[in-house]
C-alpha positions as CSV (number, residue, x, y, z in Angstrom):
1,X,-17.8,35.8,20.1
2,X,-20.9,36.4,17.4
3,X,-19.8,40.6,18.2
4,X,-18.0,41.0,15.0
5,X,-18.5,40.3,11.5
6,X,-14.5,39.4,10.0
7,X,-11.7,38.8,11.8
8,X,-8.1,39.7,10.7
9,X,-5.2,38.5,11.7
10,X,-2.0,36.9,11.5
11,X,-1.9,32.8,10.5
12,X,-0.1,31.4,13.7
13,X,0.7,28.2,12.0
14,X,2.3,29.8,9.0
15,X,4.2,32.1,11.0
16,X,6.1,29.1,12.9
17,X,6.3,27.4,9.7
18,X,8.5,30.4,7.5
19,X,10.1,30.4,11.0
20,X,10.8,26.7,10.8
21,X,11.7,26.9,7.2
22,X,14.0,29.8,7.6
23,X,16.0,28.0,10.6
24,X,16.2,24.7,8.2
25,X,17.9,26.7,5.7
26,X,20.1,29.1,8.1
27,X,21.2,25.8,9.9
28,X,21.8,23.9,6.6
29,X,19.3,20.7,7.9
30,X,21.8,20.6,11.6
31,X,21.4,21.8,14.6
32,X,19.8,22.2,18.3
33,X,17.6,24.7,18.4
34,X,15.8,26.6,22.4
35,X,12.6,27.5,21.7
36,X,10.7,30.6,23.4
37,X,7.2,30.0,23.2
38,X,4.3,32.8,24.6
39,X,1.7,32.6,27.2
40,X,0.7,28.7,28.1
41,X,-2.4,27.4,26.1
42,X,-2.6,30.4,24.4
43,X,-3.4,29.9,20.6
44,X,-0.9,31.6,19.0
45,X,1.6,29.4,21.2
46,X,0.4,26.5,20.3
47,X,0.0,27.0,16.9
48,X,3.3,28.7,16.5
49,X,4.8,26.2,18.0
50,X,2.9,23.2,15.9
51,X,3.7,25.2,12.2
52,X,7.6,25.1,14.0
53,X,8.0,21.6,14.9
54,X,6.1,20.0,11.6
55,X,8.3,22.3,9.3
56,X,12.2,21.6,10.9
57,X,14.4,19.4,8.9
58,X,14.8,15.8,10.9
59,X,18.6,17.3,11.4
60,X,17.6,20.1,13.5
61,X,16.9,19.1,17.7
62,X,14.9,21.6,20.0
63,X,16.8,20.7,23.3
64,X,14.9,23.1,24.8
65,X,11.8,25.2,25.6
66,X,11.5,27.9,27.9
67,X,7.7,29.9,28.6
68,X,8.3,33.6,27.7
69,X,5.0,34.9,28.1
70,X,5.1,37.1,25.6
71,X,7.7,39.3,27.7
72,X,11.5,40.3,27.7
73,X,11.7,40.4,31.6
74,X,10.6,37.4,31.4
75,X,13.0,35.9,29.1
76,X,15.9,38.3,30.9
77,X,15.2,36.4,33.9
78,X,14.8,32.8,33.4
79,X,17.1,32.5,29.9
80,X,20.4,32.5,31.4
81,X,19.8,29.2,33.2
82,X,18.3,27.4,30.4
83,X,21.4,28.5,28.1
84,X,23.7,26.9,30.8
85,X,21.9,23.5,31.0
86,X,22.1,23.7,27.1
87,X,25.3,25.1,26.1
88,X,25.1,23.6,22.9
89,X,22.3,25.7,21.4
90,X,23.2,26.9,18.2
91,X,20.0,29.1,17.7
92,X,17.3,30.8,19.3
93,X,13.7,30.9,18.2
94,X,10.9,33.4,19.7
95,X,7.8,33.8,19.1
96,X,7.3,37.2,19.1
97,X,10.2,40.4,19.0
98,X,9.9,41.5,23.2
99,X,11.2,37.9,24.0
100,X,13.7,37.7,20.9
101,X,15.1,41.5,22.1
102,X,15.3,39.3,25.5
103,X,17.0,36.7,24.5
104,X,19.7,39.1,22.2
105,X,20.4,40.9,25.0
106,X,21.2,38.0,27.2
107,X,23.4,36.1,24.4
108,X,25.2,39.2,24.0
């Protein structure tokens, strides 16, 4: 919109690539890796997801993906059957802290 004048916010793409950086490192370069991404076609989504993927060391696989929305009940509901298709997933990466409190509470 041409209603405002500045816009502040948080870099989308930087924030999946620390995130992608950090899991590199945590992982030590191996791994597979779920991904919980927000709303479909939403912009931070896909740009969190982009700065994610780009920034992983070749080592690391994302086996999976699963649409949180942006929620927990989202991610309380439909997490525990991705985790049993992919009982190999060593770590979990959301993109925001209702779906990582989601996704804690069902690993736990």
């Amino acid at each position: 919109s041409k209603l405002y004048t500045a816009y502040v916010g948080a870099n989308n793409t930087e924030v999946g690539h620390t995130a992608g950086q950090y899991v590199s490192d945590l992982l030590k370069g191996r791994g597979n890796v779920l991904e919980i991404k927000g709303a479909r076609g939403a912009s931070p989504t896909t740009d969190r997801h982009a700065g994610f993927r780009k920034t992983l060391a070749p080592g690391i696989r994302v086996v999976a993906e699963l649409a949180g929305d942006w929620e927990r009940e989202y991610v309380l509901k439909r997490l525990p059957n991705v985790l049993k298709q992919h009982p190999d997933v060593d770590l979990v990466f959301a993109h925001n802290d209702r779906m990582a409190l989601g996704a804690y509470q069902v690993c736990k």
